[in-house]
Structure formats: C-alpha cells, structure tokens
C-alpha positions as CSV (number, residue, x, y, z in Angstrom):
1,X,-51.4,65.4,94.6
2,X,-54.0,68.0,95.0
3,X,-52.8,69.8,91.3
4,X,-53.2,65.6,89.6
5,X,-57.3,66.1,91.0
6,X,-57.7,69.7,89.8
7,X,-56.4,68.7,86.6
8,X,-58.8,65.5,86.3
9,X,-61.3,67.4,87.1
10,X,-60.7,70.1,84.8
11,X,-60.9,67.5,81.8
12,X,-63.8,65.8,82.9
13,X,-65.6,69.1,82.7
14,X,-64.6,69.6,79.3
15,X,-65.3,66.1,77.8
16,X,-69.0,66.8,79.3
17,X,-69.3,70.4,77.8
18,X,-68.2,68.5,74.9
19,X,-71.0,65.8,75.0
20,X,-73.7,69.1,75.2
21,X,-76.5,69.0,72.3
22,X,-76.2,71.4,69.2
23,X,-77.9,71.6,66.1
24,X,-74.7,71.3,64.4
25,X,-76.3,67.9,62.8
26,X,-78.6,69.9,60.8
27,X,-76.7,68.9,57.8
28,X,-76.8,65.5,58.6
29,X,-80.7,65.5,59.2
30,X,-81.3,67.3,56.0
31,X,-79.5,64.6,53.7
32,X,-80.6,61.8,56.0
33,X,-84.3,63.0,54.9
34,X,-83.6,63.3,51.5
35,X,-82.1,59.9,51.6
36,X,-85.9,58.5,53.0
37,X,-87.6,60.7,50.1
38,X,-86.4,59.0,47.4
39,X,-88.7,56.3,45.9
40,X,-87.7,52.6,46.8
41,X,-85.9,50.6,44.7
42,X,-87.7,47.8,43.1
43,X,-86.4,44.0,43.5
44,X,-85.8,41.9,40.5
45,X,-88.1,38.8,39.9
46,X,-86.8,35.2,40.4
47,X,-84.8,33.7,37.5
48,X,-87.3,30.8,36.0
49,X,-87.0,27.5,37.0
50,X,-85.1,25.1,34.7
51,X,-86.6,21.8,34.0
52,X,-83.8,19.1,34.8
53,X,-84.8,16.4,31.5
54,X,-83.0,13.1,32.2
55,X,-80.2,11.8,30.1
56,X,-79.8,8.3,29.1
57,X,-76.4,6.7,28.5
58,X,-76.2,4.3,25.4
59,X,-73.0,3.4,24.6
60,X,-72.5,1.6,27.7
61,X,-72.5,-1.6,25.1
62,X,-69.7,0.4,22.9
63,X,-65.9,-0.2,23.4
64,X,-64.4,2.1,26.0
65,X,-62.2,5.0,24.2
66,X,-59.6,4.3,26.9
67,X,-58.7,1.4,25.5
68,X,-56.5,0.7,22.8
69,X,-58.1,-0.8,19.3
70,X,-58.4,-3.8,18.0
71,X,-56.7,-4.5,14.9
72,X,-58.6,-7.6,12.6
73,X,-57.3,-8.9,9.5
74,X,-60.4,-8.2,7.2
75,X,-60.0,-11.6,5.2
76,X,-59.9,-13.0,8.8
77,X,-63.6,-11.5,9.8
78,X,-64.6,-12.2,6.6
79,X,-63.7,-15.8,6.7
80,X,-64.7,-15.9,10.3
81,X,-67.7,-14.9,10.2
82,X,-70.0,-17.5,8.4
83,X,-68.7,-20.1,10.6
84,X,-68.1,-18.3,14.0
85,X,-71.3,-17.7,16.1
86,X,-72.3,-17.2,19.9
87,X,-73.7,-20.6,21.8
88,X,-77.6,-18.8,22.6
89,X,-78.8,-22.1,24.1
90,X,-75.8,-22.0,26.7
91,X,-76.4,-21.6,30.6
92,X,-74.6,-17.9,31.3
93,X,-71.9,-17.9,33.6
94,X,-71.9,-15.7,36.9
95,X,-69.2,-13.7,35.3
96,X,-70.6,-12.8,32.0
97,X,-72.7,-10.4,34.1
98,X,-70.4,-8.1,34.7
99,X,-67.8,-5.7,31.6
100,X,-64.8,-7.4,31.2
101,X,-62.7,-3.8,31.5
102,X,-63.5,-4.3,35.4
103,X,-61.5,-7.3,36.0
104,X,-58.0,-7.2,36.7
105,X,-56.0,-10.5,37.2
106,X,-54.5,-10.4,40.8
107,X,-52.5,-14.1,40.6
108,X,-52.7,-17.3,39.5
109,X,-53.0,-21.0,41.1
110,X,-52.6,-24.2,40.4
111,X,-52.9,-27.6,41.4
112,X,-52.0,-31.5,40.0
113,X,-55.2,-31.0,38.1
114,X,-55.9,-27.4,36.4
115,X,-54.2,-24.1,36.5
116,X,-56.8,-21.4,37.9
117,X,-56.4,-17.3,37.3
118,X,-57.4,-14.8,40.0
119,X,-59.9,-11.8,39.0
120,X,-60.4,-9.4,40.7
121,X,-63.8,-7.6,39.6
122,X,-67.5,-7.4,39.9
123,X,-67.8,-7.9,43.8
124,X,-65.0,-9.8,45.1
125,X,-61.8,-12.1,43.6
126,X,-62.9,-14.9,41.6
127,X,-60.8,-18.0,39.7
128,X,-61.5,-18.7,36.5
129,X,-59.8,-21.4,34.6
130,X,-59.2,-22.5,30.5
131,X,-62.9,-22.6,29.4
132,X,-64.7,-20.8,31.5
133,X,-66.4,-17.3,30.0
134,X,-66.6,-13.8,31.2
135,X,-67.6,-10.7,30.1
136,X,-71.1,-9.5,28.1
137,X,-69.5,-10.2,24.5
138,X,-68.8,-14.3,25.4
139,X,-65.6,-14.1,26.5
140,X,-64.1,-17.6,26.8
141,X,-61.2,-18.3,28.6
142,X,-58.3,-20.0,26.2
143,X,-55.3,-19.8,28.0
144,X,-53.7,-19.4,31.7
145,X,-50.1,-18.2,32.1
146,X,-48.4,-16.2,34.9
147,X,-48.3,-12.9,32.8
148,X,-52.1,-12.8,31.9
149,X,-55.2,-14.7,30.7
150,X,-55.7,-15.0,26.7
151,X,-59.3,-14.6,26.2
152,X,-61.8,-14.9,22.7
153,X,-64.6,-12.5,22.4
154,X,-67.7,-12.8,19.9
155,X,-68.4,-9.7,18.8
156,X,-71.3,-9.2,16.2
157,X,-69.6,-7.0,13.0
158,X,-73.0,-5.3,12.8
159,X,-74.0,-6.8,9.9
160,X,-75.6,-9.5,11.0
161,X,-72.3,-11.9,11.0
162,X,-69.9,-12.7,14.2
163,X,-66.2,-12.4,14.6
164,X,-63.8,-13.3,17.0
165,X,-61.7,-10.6,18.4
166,X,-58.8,-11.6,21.2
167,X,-58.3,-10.2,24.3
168,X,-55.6,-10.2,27.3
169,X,-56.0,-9.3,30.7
170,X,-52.4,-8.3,32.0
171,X,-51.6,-9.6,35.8
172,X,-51.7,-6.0,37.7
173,X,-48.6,-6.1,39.4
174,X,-48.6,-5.0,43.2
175,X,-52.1,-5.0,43.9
C-alpha cells in the first residue's frame, strides 16, 4: 500500500515540474507579434440597394394557356358576328363576377319544376339553372344534364364584332 502512495506521489511531482514556466514559447510570441503587425484588412462596402418596381398582370382578361383551345368555324364567326351581341342594358348576375375556370360542377338537382346544377366556385356552392349567366365573358347557361352544364360565351373577335364560343363545365367526380 505504502509503494501505490510513493508512486502517486512520484507522478504528481512530475506533472508539476512539468507545468514550470520556460521560454520555450518564444517562437510562438515572435509569430504571434508578427501576426498583430500586419496592416488590417479592409471590409467590403454594402452591395447597393435594389429598387423593387412593381409589376402589373394584364392578361388576367386572356384565355388561360392551361386550357385547351377553342376551335370556330370562320364562316360561323363571320356569319355570327353581325347579328350576335352582348345584352349591355342587362342587370349582372352575382356570378358573372367571378372567371368561369373557378367553377367546378359538384351535382345536380331537380324538382317537378326546373333542373338546377351545383357550382362550386367563387365563395361557396351555388345552383344555377338553364338561363342563368356566369362568368366575365356572358356566359349563359343553355343546358343541364348529369355529366356537365353546356354554356354560350360572347366573346368580342377584337375587331369590333362578337361571337359566340361554347363552353362545358365537366361534373368533377368525387369532390
């Protein structure tokens, strides 16, 4: 037991010699100075501010490219469009307000009277039926069956004339 102290003791005097002060760090001063000698470094200026300029969207009013294109029989515009033109005087409808791409039809009803078609679209479900219009480009409802809505657009050609161009909404199965 005695030898296990001696020996303890022995290493504890040697970790402490150890732990004595030198200059062996002489080399380390030296470069450490040299290092605080040299001339600071400078810092790069702030990249300039960039100006956000707002961007305004215009061909809101333009078909969507996601959908597919309308074919029209030219003799059919042509014909069409002396005769076919937009009611201006008439009262707008709550769901002319709103792009007819955002309604889906979700079902149908019907009753002794009138058959009615579900919409889902521009804030709730609404039902339309056979004569009611929807959409910005007077959309009028012409016919209600249990695999979609038929529905008649007006859609200026640009030239000053108007042609119809037809439209179905598809019912969206599983909604």
């Amino acid at each position: 037991m005695k030898r296990s102290h001696y020996m303890l003791i022995a290493v504890l005097a040697l970790g402490v010699a150890g732990c004595g002060s030198s200059d062996s760090f002489a080399d380390l001063q030296a470069f450490m100075d040299e290092v605080r000698s040299r001339p600071k470094g400078s810092i790069e200026p702030m990249p300039k501010e960039v100006v956000y300029e707002p961007f305004t969207y215009v061909a809101a009013a333009l078909r969507s490219p996601f959908q597919p294109p309308v074919t029209i029989e030219l003799s059919n515009r042509e014909a069409g469009s002396k005769g076919v033109q937009p009611d201006e005087t008439r009262v707008k409808q709550f769901l002319e307000g709103f792009n007819i791409e955002s309604f889906v039809m979700v079902g149908t009803l019907s009753n002794d009277a009138s058959n009615y078609a579900l919409l889902r679209g521009g804030d709730g479900v609404h039902r339309v039926r056979v004569g009611d219009y929807l959409g910005g480009n007077h959309g009028r409802v012409t016919a209600i069956t249990s695999a979609g809505i038929e529905v008649i657009e007006i859609v200026s050609d640009g030239d000053g004339g108007w042609f119809e161009r037809p439209r179905t909404l598809a019912l969206q199965e599983r909604s």
